[in-house]
C-alpha positions as CSV (number, residue, x, y, z in Angstrom):
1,X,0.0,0.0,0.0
2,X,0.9,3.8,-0.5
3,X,2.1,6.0,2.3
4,X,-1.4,7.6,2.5
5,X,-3.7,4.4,2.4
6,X,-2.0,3.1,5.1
7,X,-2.5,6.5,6.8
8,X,-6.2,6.2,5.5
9,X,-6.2,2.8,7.2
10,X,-5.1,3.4,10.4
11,X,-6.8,6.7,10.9
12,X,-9.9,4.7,10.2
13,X,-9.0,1.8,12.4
14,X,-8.3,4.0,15.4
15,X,-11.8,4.0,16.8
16,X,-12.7,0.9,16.5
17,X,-9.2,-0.8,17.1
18,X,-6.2,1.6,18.4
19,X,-3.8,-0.7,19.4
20,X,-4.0,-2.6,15.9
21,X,-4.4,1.0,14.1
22,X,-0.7,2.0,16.6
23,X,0.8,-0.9,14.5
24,X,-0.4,-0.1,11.5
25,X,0.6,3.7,11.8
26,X,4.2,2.7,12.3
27,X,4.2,1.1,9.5
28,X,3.5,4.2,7.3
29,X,7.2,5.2,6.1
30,X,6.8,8.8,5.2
31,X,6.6,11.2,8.4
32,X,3.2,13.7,7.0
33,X,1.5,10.5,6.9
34,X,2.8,8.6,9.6
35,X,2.1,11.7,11.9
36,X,-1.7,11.6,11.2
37,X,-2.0,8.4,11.7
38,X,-0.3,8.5,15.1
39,X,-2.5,11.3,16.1
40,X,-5.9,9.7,15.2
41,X,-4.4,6.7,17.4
42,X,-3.6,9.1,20.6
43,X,-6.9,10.5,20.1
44,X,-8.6,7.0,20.3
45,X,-6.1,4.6,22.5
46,X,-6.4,4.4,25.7
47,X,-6.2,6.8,28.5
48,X,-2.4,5.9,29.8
49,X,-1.0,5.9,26.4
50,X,-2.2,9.0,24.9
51,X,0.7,11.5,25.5
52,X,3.1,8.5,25.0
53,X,1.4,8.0,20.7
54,X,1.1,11.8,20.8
55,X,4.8,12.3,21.3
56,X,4.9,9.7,18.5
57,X,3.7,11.5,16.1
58,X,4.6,14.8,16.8
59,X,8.4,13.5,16.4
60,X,6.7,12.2,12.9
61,X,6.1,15.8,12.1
62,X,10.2,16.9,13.6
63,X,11.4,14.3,10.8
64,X,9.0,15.9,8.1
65,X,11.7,17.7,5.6
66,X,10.8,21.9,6.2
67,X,9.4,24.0,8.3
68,X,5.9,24.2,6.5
69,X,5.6,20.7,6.9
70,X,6.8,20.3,10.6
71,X,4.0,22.7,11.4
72,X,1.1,22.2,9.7
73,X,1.2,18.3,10.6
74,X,1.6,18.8,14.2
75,X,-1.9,20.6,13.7
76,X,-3.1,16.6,14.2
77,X,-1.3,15.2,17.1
78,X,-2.0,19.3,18.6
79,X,-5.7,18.3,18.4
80,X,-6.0,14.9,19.5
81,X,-4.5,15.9,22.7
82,X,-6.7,19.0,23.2
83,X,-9.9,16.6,22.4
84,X,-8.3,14.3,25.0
85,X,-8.0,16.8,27.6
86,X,-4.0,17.1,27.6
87,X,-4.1,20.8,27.4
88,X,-0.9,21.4,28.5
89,X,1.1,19.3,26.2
90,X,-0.9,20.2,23.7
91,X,-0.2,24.1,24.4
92,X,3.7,23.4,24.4
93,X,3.6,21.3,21.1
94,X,1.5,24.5,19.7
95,X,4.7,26.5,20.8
96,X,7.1,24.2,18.9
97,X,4.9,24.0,16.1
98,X,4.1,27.9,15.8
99,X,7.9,28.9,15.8
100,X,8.4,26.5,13.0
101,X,5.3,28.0,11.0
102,X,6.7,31.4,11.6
103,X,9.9,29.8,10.0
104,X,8.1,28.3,6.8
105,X,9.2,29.9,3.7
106,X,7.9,31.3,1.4
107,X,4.8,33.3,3.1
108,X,1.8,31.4,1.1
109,X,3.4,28.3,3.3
110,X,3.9,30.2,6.4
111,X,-0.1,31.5,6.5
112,X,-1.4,28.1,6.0
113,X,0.2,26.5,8.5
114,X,-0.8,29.0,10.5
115,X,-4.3,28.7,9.9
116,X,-4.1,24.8,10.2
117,X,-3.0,25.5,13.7
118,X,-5.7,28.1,14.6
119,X,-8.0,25.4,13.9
120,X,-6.0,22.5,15.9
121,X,-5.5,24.8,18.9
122,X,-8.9,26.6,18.9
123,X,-10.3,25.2,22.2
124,X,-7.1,26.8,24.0
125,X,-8.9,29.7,24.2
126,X,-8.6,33.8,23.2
127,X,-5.1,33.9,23.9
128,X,-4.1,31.4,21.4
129,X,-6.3,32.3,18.9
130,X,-5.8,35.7,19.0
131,X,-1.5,35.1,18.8
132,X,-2.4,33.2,15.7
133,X,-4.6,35.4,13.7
134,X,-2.2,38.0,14.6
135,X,0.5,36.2,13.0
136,X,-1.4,35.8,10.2
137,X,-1.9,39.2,9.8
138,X,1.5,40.0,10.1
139,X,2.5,37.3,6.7
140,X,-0.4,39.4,5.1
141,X,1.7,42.7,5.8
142,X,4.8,41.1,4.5
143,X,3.4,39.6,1.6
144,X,-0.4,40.1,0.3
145,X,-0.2,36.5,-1.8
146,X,-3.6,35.0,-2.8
147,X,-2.9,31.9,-0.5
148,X,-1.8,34.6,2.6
149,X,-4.8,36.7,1.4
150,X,-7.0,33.4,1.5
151,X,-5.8,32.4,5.0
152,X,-6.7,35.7,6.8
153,X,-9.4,35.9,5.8
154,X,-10.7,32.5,6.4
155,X,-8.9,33.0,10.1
156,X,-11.2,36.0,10.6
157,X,-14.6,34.4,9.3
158,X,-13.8,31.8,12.4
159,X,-12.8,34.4,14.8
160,X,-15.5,36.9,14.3
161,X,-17.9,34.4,16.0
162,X,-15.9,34.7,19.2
163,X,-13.5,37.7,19.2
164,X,-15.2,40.0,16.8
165,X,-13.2,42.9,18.3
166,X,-10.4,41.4,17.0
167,X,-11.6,41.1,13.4
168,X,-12.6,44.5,13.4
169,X,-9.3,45.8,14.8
170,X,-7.5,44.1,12.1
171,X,-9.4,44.8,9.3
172,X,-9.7,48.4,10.1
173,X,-5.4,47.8,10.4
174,X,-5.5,46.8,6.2
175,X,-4.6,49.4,3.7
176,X,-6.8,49.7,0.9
177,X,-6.3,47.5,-1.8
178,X,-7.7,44.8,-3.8
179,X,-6.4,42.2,-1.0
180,X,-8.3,43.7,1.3
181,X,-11.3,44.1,-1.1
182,X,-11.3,40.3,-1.6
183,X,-11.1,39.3,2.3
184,X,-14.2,41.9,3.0
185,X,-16.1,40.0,0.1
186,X,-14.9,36.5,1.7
187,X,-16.5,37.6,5.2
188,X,-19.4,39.1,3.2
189,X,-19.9,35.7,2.0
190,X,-19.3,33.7,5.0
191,X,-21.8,34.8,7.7
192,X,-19.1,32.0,10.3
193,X,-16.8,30.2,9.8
194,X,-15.6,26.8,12.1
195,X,-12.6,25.1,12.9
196,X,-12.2,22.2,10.8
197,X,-12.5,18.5,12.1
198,X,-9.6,16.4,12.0
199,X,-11.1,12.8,13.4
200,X,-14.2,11.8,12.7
């Protein structure tokens, strides 16, 4: 089997078997993959062993081979142990993982990564989310590329259901320009926006 059918495999193992899905997500040679199977296995397994898999696979996302990809994969294992209650070790993997997305070249990579861990790490709370979307709107700054210009704004359709101060403050912040036309027509269009699911 390919890297991401045994991914697919284990992931949809996990629930119903997460010691056989463990094996199975070892197996899985390339780290992206091998990562998300070894989070849908902490999120599943059994009580003792969940920061034990989650370490697994966030050292799956270490071996991935940039910065874009050590960050936006640890999105997984990040949100397996917030939906298991490790909120701790799930706020000092977001610190890891953060540093790395602010390290992602070039900015396109950097605000999508970002994003994907606004969406892992929502249920941190205000704090987090608000560092996050403030990152994001610093990449926009830097550079106003379509996939930057995409991730604001789809970080501020989620945002303005809980800290709609904070998506007014930074929209207000935007220069005038067709960038900022396109993320006022995104909100326009999005009456809210929420975090995505990552196991089912």
């Amino acid at each position: 089997m390919t890297p991401t059918q045994l991914r697919d495999r284990a992931m949809h193992l996990a629930k119903e078997d997460p010691d056989a899905a463990l094996r199975l997500a070892r197996e899985v040679p390339a780290p992206w993959f091998r990562a998300q199977a070894l989070a849908a296995v902490a999120r599943w397994i059994a009580a003792p062993n969940v920061e034990t898999t989650a370490a697994e696979a966030l050292s799956a996302a270490s071996a991935c081979h940039d910065d874009y990809q050590r960050a936006a994969v640890a999105a997984w294992p990040i949100r397996a142990l917030l939906e298991r209650g490790h909120v701790d070790s799930a706020a000092a993997a977001l610190a890891v993982a953060r540093a790395r997305a602010l390290a992602a070249t070039p900015c396109g990579s950097r605000a999508e990564a970002l994003l994907g861990l606004l969406q892992a790490a929502w249920s941190l709370g205000a704090e987090a989310r608000r560092t996050l979307v403030e990152d994001l709107c610093t990449a926009h700054e830097q550079d106003s590329f379509w996939r930057v210009t995409r991730a604001l704004a789809d970080a501020l359709a989620m945002v303005r259901a809980t800290e709609p101060d904070l998506t007014e403050r930074i929209l207000a912040r935007l220069p005038e320009s067709p960038a900022r036309a396109r993320i006022e027509r995104a909100l326009a269009r999005h009456a809210a926006r929420t975090p995505r699911s990552y196991f089912a």
